[in-house]
C-alpha positions as CSV (number, residue, x, y, z in Angstrom):
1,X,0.0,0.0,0.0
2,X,2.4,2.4,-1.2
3,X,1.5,6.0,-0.9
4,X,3.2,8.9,-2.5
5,X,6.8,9.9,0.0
6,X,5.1,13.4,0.9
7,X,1.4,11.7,1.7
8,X,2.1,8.8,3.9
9,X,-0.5,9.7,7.0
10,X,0.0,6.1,8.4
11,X,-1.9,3.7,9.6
12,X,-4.1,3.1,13.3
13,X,-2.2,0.4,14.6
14,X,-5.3,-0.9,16.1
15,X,-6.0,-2.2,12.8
16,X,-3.1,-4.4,12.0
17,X,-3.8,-5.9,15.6
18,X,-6.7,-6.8,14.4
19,X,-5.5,-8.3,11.8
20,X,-3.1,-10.2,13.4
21,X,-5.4,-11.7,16.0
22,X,-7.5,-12.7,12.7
23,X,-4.7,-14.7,11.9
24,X,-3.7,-16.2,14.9
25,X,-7.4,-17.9,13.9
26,X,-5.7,-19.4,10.4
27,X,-2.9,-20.7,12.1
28,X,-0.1,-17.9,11.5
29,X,1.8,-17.3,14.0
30,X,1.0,-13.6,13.8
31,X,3.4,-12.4,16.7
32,X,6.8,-13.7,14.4
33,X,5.5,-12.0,11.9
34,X,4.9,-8.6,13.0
35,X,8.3,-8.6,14.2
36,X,9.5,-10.1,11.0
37,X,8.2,-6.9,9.7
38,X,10.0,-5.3,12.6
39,X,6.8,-4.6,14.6
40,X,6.0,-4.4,18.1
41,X,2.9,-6.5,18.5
42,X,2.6,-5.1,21.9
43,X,2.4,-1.8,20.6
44,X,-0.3,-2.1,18.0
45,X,-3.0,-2.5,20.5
46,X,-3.0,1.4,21.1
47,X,-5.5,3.3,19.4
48,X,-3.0,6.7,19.3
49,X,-0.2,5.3,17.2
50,X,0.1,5.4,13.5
51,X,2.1,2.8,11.3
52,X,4.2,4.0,8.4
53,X,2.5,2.8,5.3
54,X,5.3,1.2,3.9
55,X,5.4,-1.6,7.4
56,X,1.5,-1.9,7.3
57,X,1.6,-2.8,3.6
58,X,4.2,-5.7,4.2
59,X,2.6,-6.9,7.2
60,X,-0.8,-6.9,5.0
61,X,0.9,-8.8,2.3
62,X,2.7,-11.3,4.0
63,X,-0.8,-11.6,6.0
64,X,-2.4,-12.8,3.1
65,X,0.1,-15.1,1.4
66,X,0.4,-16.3,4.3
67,X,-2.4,-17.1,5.4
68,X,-3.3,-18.5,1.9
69,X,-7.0,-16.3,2.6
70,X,-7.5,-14.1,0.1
71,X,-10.9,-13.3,1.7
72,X,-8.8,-11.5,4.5
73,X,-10.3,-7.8,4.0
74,X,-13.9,-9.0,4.6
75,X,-13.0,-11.3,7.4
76,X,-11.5,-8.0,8.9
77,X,-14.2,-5.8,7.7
78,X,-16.6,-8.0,10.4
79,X,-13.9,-7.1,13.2
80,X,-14.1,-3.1,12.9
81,X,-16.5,-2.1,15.3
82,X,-17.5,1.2,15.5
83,X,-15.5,2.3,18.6
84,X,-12.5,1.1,17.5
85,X,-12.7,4.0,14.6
86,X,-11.5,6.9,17.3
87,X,-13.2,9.9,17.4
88,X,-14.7,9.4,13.8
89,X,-16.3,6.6,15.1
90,X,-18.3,8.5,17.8
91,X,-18.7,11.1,15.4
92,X,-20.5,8.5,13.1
93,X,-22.4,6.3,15.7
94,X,-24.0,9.6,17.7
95,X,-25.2,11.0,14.2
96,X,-28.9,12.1,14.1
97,X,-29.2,10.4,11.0
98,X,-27.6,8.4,8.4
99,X,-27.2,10.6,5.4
100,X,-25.2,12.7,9.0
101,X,-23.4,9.9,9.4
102,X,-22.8,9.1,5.5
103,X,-21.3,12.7,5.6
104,X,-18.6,11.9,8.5
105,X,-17.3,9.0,6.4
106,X,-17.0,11.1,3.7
107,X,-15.5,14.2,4.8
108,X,-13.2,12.2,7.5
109,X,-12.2,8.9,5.8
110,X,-8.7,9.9,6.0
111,X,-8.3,9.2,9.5
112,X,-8.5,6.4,8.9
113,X,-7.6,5.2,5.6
114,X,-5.6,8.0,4.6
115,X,-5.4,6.0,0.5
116,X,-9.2,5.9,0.4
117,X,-11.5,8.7,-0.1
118,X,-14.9,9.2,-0.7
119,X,-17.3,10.9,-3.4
120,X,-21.1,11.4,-3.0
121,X,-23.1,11.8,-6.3
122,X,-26.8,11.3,-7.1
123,X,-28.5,8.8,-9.4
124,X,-32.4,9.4,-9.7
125,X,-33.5,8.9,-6.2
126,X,-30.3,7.0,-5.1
127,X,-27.3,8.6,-3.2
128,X,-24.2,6.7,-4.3
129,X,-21.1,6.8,-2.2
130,X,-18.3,6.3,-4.2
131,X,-15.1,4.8,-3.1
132,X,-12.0,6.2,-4.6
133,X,-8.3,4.5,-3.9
134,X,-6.4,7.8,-3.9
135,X,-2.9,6.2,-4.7
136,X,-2.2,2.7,-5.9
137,X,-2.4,0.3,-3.8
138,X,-1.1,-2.7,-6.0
139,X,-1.7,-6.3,-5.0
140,X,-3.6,-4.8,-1.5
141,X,-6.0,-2.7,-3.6
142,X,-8.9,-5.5,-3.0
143,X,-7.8,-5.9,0.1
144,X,-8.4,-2.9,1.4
145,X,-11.5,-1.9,-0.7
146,X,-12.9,-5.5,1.0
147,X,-11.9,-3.8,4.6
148,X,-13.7,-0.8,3.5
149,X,-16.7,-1.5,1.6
150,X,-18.2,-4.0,3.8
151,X,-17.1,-2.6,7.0
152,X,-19.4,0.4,5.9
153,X,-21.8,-2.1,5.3
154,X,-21.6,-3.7,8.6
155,X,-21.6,-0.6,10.6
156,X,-24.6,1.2,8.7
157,X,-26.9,-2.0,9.8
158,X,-25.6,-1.5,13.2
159,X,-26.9,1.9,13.3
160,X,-30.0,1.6,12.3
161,X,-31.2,-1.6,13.5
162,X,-31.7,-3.8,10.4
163,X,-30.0,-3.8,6.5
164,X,-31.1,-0.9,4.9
165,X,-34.1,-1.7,1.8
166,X,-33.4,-1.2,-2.1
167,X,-29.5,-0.8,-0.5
168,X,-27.1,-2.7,-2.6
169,X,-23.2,-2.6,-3.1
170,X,-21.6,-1.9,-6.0
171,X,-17.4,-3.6,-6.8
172,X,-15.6,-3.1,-10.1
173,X,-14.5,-6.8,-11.7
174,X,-15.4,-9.5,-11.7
175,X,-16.8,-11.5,-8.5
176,X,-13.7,-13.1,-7.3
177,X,-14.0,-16.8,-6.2
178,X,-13.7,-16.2,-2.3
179,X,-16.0,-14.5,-2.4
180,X,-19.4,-17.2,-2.0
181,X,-18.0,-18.1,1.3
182,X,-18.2,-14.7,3.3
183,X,-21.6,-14.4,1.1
184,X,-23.4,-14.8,4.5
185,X,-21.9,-12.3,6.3
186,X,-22.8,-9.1,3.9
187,X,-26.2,-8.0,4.7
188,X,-26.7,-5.9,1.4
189,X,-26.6,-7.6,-2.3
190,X,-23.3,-7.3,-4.2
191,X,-23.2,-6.4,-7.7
192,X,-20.2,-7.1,-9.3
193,X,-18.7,-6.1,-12.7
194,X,-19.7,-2.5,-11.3
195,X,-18.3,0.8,-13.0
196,X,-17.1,1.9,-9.4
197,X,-17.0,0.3,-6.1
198,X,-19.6,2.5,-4.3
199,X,-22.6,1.7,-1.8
200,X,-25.9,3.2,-3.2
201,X,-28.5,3.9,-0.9
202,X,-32.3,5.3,-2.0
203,X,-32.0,8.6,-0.6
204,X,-35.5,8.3,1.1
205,X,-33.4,6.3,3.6
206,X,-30.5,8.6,4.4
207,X,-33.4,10.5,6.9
208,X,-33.2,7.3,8.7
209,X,-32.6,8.3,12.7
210,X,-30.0,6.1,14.4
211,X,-30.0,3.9,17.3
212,X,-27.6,5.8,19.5
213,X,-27.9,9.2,18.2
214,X,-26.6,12.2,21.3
215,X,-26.5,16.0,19.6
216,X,-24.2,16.7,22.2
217,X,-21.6,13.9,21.6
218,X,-21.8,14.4,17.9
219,X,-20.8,17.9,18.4
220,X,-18.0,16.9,20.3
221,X,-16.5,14.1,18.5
222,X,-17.0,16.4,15.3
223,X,-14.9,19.0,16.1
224,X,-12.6,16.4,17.5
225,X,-12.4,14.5,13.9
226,X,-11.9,18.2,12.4
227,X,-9.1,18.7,14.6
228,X,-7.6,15.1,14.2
229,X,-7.5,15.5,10.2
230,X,-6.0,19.3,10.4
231,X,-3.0,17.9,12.9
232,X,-2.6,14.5,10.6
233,X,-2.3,16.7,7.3
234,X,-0.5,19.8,9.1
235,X,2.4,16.8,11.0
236,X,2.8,15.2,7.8
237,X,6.4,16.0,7.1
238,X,9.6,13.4,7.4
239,X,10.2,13.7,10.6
240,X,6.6,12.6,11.7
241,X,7.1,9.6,9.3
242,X,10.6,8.6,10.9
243,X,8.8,8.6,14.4
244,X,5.8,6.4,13.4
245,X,8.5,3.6,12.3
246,X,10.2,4.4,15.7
247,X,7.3,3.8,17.7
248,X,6.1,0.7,16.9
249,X,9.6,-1.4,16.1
250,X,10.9,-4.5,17.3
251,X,13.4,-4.7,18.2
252,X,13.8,-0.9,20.1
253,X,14.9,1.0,19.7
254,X,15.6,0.6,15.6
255,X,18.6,0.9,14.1
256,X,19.2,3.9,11.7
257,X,19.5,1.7,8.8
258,X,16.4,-0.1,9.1
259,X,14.5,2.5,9.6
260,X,16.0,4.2,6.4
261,X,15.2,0.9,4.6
262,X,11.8,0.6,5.8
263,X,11.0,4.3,4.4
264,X,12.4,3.7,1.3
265,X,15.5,6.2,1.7
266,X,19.7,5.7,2.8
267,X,20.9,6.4,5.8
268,X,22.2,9.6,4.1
269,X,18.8,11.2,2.7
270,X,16.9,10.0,5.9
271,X,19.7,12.4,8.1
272,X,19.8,14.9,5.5
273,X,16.1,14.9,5.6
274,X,15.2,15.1,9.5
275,X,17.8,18.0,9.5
276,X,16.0,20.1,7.0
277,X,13.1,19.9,9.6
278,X,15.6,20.8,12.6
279,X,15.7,17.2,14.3
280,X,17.8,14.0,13.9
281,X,16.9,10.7,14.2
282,X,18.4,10.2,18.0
283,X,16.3,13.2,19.2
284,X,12.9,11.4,18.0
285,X,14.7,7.8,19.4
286,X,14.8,9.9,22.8
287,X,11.5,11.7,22.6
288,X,10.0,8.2,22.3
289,X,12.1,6.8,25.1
290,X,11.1,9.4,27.4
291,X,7.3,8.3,26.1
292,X,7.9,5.1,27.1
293,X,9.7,5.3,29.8
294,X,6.6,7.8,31.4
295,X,4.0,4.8,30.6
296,X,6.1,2.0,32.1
297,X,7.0,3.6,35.4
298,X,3.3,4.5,35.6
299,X,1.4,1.5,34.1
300,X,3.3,-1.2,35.5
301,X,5.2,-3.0,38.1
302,X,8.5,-3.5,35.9
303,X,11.7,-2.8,37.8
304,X,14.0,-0.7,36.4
305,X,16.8,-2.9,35.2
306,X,13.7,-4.1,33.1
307,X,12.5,-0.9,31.8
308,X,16.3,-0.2,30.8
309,X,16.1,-3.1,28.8
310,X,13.0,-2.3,27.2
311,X,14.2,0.9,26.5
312,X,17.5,-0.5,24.9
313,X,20.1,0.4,27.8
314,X,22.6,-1.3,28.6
315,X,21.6,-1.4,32.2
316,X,19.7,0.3,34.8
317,X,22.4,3.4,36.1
318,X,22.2,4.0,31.9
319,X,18.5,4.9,32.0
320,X,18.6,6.4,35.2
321,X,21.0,9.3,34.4
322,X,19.2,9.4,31.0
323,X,16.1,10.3,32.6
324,X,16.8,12.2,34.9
325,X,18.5,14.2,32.8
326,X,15.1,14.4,30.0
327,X,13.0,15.3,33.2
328,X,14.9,16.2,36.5
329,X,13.9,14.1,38.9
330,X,14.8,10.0,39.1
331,X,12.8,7.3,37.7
332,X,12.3,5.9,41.0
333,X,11.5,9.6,42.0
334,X,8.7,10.2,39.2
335,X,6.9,6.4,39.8
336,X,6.6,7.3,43.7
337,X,5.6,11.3,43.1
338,X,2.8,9.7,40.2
339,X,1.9,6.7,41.9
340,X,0.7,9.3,45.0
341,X,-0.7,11.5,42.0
342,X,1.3,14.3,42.7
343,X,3.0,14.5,39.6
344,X,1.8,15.1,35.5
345,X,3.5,13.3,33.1
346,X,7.0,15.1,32.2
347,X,6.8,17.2,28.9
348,X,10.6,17.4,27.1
349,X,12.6,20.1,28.1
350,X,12.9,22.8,25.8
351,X,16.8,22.0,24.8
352,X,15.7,18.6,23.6
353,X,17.7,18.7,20.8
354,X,20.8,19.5,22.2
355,X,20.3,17.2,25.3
356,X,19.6,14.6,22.8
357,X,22.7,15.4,21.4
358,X,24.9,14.9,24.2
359,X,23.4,11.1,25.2
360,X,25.4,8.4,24.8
């Protein structure tokens, strides 16, 4: 799923765990390959972190080969429940109606698949919703139009109780043999051989009220989705892309050199690049450690010669002068002072470039 170098937004994580737990059904043993693909599977479970696009499309591919399940994307599609979809998801499932809801999807689709992008245009007395791949996606392009398509289908009948009548789905090509098998599990008609892939919907219907509409939720969640998509497109630069890889690998922290691999660049362009944005590729190794370190002293009972390891130290006295210089006080310090609640998390110090600069 290879997007264009300046337009890679990433990936929720939450969705290749997904996908990997899917697996684990097949018989895969989905934890070797995520770090294959040099993936944290312990990290994917957040629903905060992005994956680069150029990871999540070879985790995606190797899913499927190997697998041997080329139905993958609407096995998956049945596993994207509405809350998992962040804000846009409570934007969508507090709607008033479903032509509101319709709406979401298409103004915030990015969020969540940044390749994808919808189009609304009118046929007689049928709204069609259009689904556009926005960069090609090769091999994964069914794939993800499966994920997609009838995940919208799925959630749409959730909303309003039952499938929606004269609805049908619309996919380009021809029907591809999987497809009788997960037959059952679409509650619309599929119409292959389409002009488009698109869901049509008679527009008498998109008046429909939802099951769990709240005016005031949907207001919030809105303006939550509008300021999600302004801060995805606004941190969309090299540096934001170097970070997302840096975040989720396995081993950690990554080596330069994979990480310049993984994006597609040397180890020369991917320096030469992070400096043209005034940061380097220790700095963001550092402002992930200090991430880290922040949730493992609070969320759980790891000593520190463990943290340090997690961290990639070579022992505990390593991570210990690290952080205190990042935050001023001790690890053991910030644990006790947040345990009792008397502490916020630590922000990095304004100098983090140049204290990044003088770690070891």
């Amino acid at each position: 799923m290879r997007a264009s170098a300046s337009r890679d937004l990433g990936l929720p994580s939450i969705y290749l765990h997904l996908l990997a737990e899917l697996l684990r059904s097949t018989g895969v043993d989905e934890q070797s390959l995520l770090m294959r693909v040099g993936l944290d599977p312990s990290r994917l479970r957040s629903t905060e972190l992005r994956v680069s696009q150029p990871q999540a499309s070879e985790f995606m591919t190797r899913a499927i080969i190997e697998s041997g399940e080329p139905g993958l994307g609407i096995l998956l599609a049945g596993e994207l429940k509405l809350p998992l979809h962040g804000a846009l998801g409570t934007a969508v499932m507090s709607s008033r109606t479903l032509g509101e809801a319709l709406d979401l999807m298409t103004r915030y689709l990015t969020l969540r698949s940044p390749n994808l992008r919808v189009e609304r245009h009118q046929e007689g007395g049928q709204a069609v919703f259009r689904v556009i791949c926005s960069s090609d996606l090769g091999p994964l392009q069914g794939f993800a139009l499966d994920a997609t398509v009838f995940c919208c289908v799925a959630l749409g009948t959730q909303l309003t109780g039952a499938p929606i009548e004269g609805a049908y789905v619309r996919r380009r090509g021809p029907e591809p043999a999987y497809f009788q098998r997960f037959k059952h599990r679409i509650p619309l008609p599929v119409q292959y051989q389409a002009a488009e892939d698109a869901i049509v919907i008679p527009c008498q219907h998109l008046s429909s009220p939802l099951r769990f509409s709240d005016e005031q939720l949907a207001a919030a969640s809105r303006a939550q989705c509008e300021e999600a998509l302004h801060t995805l497109t606004r941190d969309a630069g090299f540096s934001t892309r170097v970070r997302r890889v840096i975040e989720t690998s396995h081993p950690f922290p990554p080596k330069l050199a994979r990480v310049a691999s993984t994006l597609f660049v040397s180890e020369r362009t991917l320096k030469r690049r992070l400096h043209e944005e005034n940061s380097s590729f220790q700095t963001l190794v550092d402002d992930v450690r200090l991430e880290r370190a922040g949730e493992l002293l609070e969320g759980t009972a790891m000593n520190l010669s463990q943290i340090a390891d997690a961290l990639g130290y070579a022992d505990a006295a390593n991570f210990t002068r690290a952080f205190k210089r990042w935050t001023g006080v001790s690890p053991s310090q910030f644990r006790a002072e947040h345990c009792q609640g008397k502490s916020d998390f630590p922000t990095a110090p304004a100098n983090w470039g140049a204290v990044a600069g003088q770690r070891a």
